[in-house]
C-alpha positions in Angstrom: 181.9 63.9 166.5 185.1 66.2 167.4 185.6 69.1 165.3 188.2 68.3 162.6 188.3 71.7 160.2 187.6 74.8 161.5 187.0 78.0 158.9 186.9 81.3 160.8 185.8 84.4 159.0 187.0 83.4 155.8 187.1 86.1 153.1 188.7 86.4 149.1 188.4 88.9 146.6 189.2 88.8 143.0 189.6 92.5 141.7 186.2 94.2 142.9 184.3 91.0 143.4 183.8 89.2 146.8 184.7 85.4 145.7 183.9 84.7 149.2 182.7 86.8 152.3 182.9 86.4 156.1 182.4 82.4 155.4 182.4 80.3 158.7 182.2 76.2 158.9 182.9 73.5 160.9 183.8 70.2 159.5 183.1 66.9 162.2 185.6 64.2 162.2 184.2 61.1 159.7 181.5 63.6 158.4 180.7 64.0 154.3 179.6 68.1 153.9 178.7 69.2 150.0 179.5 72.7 149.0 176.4 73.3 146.9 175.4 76.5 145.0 175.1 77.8 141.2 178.1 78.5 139.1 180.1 81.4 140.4 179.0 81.2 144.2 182.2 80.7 145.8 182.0 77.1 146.5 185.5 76.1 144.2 187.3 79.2 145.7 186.7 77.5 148.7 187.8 74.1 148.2 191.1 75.3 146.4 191.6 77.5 149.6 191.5 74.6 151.6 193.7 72.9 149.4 195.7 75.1 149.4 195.9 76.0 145.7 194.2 79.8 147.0 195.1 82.3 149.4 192.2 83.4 151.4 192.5 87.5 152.2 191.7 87.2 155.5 190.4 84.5 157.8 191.8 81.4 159.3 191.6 77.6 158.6 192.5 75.1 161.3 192.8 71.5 161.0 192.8 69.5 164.5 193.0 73.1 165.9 196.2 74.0 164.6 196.2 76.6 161.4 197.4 75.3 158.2 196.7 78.7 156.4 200.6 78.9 155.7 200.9 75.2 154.3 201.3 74.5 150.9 199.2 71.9 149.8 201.7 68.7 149.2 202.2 69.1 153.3 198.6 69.2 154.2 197.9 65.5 153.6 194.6 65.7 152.0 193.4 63.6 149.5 192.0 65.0 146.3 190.3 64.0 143.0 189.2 66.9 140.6 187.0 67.1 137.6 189.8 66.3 135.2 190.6 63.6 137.6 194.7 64.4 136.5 195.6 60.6 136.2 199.6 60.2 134.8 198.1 59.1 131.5 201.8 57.1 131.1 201.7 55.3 133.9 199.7 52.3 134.6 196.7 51.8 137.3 199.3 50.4 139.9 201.6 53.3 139.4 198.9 55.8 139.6 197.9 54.4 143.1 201.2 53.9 144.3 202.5 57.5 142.9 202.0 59.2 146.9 203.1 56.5 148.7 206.0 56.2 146.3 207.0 59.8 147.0 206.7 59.3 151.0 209.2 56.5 150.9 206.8 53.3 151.2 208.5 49.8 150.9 207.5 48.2 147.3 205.7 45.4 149.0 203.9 47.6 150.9 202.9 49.7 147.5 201.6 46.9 146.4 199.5 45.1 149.2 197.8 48.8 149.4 197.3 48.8 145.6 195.6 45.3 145.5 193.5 46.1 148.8 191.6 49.3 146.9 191.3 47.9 143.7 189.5 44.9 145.4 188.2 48.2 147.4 186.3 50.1 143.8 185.5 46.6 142.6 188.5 46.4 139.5 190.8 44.0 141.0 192.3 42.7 137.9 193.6 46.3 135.9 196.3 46.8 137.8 198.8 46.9 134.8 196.5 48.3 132.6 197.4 51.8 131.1 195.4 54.7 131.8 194.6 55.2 128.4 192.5 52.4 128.0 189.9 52.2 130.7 186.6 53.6 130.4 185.7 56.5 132.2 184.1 55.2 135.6 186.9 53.3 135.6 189.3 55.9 135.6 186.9 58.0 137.8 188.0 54.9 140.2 191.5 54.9 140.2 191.3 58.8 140.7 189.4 57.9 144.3 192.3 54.8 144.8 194.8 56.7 144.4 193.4 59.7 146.8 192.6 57.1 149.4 196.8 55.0 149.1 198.0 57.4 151.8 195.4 57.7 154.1 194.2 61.7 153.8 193.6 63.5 156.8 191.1 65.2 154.3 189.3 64.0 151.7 188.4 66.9 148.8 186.2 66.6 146.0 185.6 69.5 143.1 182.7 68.2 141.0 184.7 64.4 140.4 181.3 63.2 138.5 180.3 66.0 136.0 181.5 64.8 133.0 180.0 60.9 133.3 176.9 59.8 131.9 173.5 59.7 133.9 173.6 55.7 134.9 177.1 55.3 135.5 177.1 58.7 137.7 174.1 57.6 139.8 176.0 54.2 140.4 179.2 56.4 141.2 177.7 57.9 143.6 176.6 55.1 145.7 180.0 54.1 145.4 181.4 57.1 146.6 179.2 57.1 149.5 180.2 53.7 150.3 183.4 54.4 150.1 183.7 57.0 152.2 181.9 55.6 155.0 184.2 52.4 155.0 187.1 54.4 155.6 185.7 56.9 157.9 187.3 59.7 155.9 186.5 63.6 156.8 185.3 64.6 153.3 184.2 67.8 151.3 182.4 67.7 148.3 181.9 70.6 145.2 179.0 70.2 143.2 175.9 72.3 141.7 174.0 68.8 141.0 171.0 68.9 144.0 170.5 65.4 143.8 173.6 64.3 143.9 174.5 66.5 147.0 170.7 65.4 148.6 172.3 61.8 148.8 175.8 62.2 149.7 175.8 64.6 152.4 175.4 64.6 155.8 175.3 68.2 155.5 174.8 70.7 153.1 176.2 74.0 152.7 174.5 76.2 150.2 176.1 79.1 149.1 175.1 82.6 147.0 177.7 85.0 145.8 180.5 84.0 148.3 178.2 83.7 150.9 176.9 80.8 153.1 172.6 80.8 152.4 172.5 77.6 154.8 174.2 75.0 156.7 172.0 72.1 157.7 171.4 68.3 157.0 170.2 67.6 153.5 166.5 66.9 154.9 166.2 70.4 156.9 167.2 72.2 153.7 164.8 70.4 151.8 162.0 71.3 154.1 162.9 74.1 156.2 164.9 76.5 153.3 166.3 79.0 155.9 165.3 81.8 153.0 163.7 82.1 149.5 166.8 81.4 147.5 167.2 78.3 149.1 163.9 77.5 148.8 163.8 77.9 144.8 167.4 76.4 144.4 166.6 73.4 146.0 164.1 71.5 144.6 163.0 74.3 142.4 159.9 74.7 144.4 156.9 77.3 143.1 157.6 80.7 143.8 154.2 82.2 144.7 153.7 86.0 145.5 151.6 87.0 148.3 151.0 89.2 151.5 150.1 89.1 154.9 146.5 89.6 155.7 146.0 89.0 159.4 147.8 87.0 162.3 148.6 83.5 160.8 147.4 84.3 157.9 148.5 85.2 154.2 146.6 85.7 150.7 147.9 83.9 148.0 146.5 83.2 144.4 143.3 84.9 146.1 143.2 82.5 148.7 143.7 82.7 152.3 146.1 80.2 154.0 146.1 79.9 157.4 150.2 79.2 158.0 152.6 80.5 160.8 154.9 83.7 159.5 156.1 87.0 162.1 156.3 89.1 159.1 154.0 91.8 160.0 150.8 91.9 158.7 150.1 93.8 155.3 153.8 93.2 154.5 154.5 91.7 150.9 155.9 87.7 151.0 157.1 85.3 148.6 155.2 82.0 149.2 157.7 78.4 148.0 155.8 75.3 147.8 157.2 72.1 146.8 156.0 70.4 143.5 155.4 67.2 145.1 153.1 68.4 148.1 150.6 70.3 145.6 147.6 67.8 145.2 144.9 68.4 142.5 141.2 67.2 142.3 139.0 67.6 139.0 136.9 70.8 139.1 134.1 70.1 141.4 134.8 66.9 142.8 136.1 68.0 145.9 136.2 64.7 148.4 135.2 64.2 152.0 138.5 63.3 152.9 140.4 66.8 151.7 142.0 68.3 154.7 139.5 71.0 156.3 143.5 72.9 156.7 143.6 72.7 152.6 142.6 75.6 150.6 141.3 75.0 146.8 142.6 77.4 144.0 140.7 77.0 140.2 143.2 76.2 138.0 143.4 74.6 134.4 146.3 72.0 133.3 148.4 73.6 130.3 151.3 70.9 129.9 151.4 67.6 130.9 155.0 65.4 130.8 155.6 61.4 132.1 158.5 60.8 133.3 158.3 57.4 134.1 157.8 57.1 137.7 156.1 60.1 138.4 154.0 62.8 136.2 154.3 66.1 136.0 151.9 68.9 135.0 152.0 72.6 134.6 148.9 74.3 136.2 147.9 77.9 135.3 146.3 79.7 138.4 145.5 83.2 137.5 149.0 84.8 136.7 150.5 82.2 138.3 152.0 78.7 136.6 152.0 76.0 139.4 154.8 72.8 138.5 153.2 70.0 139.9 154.2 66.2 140.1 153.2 63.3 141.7 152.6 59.3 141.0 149.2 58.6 141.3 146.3 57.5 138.8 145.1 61.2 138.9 148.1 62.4 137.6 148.7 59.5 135.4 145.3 60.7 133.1 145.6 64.2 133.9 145.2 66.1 130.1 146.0 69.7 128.9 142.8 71.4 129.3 141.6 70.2 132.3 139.8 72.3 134.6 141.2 71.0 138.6 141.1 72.8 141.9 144.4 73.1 143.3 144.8 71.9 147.1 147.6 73.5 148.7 148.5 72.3 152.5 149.5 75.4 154.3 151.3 73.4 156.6 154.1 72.5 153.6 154.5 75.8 152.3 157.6 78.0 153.8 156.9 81.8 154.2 159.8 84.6 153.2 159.4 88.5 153.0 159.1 89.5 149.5 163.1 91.2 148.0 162.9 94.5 148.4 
């Protein structure tokens, strides 16, 4: 894929705070990219840069290799749907649609052969007359992507369009989103702090800290090769484990020894993230043949125990430590607070990080 936004060095600053530092991206033609990061990381600054609703301080942006840092934002073309999705509340569906294309001069007929096309498009082909004011919210959270989509963005920009909807209708939004935006081919940027949500749209994530880029990789690299501990921690929530290097592919952790690759020098303090899912726990003493000779056992006793349906999860206290576990199997399924278990922890799914200073 060609590269179709370029940001070079980009850089903001609101009184003495650095909204955004030194922040470099490349956008591919046709590719879906989710800012992701906690509140206050940068990622909106960013997107209203692009749009052009911010001034960046220094930097550059370039669209097709041409800068557009100068352009306000009703030249730049881009499509955008916000939290507050800003629908003309006395206007009907049609009009909403048809608003841009209104603006840029389009023939009536043509207004309306677009309109019909996306409203068969986001599956509400018969609304079209309907006022704003009475559709539900997903439905409105529709027309706000129609009407982005009537004139055909050369950018497609999202700030956190599915916040304020309910669990099941979000999680069906989002598959429509996704689908959406593969059937037109549209370069798109997404805002959100929802993990999940940016796991399964993306074909690449951005995660940002304090105005800073963390990592820039596809969704399933993040996941399981966190480029540091914050990344580690904010994505997934993985365990947190301290620990310290004890000889050459080695490092102590909840007294035990794993044998994992690190070049952190030996004796030198490490944080230890391992993933919920990839702890497995056997009842004390019943270790079985079939345990991985890699896997190290840690004594442990079960202090909380939640179902969430599909999958259990359990709170395990090892030493100082509490270990968040989860997985689906029968184990897990009649596990009980109280329990005394061993602990198996692969060292070949845990991701090594020197310890903050």
């Amino acid at each position: 894929m060609t590269t179709h936004l370029e940001i070079k060095g980009l850089g903001k600053r609101f009184g003495q705070v650095d909204a955004l530092a030194d922040v470099n991206l490349t956008v591919r033609r046709g590719e879906f990219v989710c800012l992701l990061g906690p509140s206050g990381c940068g990622k909106t600054t960013l997107l209203r840069i692009i749009a052009g609703f911010e001034q960046a301080d220094r930097g550059q942006l370039l669209l097709e290799g041409k800068s557009i840092d100068k352009l306000p934002p009703h030249k730049r073309d881009f499509g955008m749907v916000f939290q507050s999705l800003a629908l003309f509340p006395h206007m009907t569906v049609a009009e909403n649609i048809a608003y841009g294309m209104r603006l840029r001069g389009v023939a009536r007929a043509q207004r309306r052969s677009r309109v019909e096309e996306l409203l068969n498009v986001v599956h509400l082909p018969t609304i079209a007359d309907r006022p704003v004011s009475a559709l539900s919210g997903g439905q409105r959270q529709r027309v706000a992507i129609a009407r982005a989509l009537a004139v055909p963005p050369k950018l497609f920009l999202l700030d956190e369009p599915l916040s304020a909807l309910d669990a099941q209708l979000r999680d069906s939004m989002q598959i429509e989103l996704r689908q959406l935006q593969q059937k037109f081919g549209v370069t798109t940027v997404l805002v959100t702090h929802d993990q999940t949500e940016a796991m399964m749209l993306a074909d690449r994530l951005v995660v940002m800290k304090q105005g800073r880029v963390q990592q820039n990789d596809a969704p399933t690299q993040v996941y399981n090769q966190p480029a540091n501990a914050f990344v580690a921690e904010f994505i997934g929530a993985a365990n947190m484990l301290p620990g310290r290097v004890c000889a050459t592919g080695e490092v102590e952790v909840l007294g035990s020894r794993l044998r994992t690759w690190t070049t952190i020098a030996q004796g030198q303090a490490v944080t230890v993230a391992l993933r919920s899912e990839d702890i497995r726990l056997c009842s004390s003493g019943k270790r079985t043949a079939s345990s991985s000779a890699a896997a190290d056992f840690i004594a442990g006793e079960i202090e909380f125990v939640r179902n969430l349906g599909p999958v259990s999860e359990l709170i395990v206290r090892c030493q100082q430590e509490r270990l968040r576990c989860v997985g689906s199997d029968a184990w897990f399924r009649e596990a009980a607070v109280g329990q005394q278990v061993d602990v198996v922890i692969d060292p070949q799914r845990c991701s090594v990080f020197a310890a903050a200073a």
